[in-house]
Rosetta silent file (secondary structure, phi, psi, omega in degrees, C-alpha in Angstrom):
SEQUENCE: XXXXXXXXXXXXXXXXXXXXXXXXXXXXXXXXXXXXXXXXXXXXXXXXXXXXXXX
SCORE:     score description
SCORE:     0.000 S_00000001
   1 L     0.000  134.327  165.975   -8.206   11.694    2.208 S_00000001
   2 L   -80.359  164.888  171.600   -7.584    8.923   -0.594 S_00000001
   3 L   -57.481   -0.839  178.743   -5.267    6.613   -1.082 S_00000001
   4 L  -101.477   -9.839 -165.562   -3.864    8.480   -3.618 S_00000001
   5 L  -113.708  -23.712 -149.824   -3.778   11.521   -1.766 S_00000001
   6 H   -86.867  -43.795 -167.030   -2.661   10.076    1.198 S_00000001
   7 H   -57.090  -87.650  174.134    0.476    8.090   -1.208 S_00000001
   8 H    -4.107  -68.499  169.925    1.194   11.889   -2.664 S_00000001
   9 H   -47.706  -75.343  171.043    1.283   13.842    0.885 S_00000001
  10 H   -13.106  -58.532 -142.331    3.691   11.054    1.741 S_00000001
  11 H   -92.078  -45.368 -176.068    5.809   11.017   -1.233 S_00000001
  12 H   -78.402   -5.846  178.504    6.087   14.745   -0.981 S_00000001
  13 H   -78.182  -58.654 -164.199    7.200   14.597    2.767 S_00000001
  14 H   -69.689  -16.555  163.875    9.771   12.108    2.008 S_00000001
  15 H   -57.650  -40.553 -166.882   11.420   14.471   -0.844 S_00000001
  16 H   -63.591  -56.302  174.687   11.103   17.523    1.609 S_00000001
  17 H   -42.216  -46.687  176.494   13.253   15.341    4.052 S_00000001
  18 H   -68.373  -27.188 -174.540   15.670   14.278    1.267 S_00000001
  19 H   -67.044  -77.388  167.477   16.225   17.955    0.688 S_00000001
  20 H     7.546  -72.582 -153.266   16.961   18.384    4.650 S_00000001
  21 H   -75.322  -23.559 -174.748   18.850   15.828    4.786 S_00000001
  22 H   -52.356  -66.643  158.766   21.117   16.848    1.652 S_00000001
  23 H    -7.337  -70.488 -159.008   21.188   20.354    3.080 S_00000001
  24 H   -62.889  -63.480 -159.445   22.105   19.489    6.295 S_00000001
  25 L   -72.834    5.258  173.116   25.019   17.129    5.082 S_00000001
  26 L  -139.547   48.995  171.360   26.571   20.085    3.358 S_00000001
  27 L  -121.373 -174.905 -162.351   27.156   22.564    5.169 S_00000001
  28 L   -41.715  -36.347 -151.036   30.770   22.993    7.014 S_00000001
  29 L  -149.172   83.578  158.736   29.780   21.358   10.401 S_00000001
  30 L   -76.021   98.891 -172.365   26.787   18.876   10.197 S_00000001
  31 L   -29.931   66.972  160.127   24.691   18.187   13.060 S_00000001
  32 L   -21.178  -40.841  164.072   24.758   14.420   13.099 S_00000001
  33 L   -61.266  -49.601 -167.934   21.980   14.268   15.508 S_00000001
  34 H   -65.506  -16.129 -151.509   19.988   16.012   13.328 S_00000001
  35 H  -105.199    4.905 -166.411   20.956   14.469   10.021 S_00000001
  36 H  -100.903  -25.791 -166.801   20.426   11.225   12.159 S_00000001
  37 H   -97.612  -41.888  150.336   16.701   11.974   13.056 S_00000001
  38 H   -35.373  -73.768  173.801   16.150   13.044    9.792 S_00000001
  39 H   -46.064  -29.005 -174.623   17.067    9.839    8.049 S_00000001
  40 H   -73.135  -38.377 -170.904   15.033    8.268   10.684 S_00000001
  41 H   -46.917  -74.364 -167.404   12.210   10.192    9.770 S_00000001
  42 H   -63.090  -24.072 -178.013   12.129    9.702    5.832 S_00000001
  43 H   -59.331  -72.291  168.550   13.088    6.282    6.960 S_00000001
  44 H   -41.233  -55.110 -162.121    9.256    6.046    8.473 S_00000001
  45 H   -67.396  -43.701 -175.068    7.933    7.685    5.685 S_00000001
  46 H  -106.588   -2.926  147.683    8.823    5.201    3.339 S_00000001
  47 H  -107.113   11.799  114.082    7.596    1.831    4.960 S_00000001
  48 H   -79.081  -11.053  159.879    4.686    3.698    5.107 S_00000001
  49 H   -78.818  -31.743 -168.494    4.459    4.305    1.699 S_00000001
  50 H   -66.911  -50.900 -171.281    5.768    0.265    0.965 S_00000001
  51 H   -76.482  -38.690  130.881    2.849   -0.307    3.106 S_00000001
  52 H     1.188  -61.981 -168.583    0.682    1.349    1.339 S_00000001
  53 H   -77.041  -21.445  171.655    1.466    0.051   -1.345 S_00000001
  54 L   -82.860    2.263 -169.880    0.473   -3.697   -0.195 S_00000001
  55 L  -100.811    0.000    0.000   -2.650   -2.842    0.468 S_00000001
């Protein structure tokens, strides 16, 4: 996979997650754990793209 492909895969992971988390946060009774694991997640995602990006 290139670095370009690899940046992409990323980038579309971290969107999927923003939906999630959006999702998540609106329905009557939000799982906090969940919307907590999320954020960590996308969280991950994207100081691996910043690192990425330094390279």
């Amino acid at each position: 996979m290139s670095l370009d492909e690899r940046k992409d895969s990323l980038k579309a992971k971290h969107e999927a997650l923003e939906h999630k988390i959006e999702n998540e946060e609106n329905r009557p009774h939000p799982d906090d754990v969940q919307v907590h694991e999320l954020k960590k997640k996308k969280l991950q995602i994207k100081d691996e793209l910043a690192n990425l990006g330094s390279t």
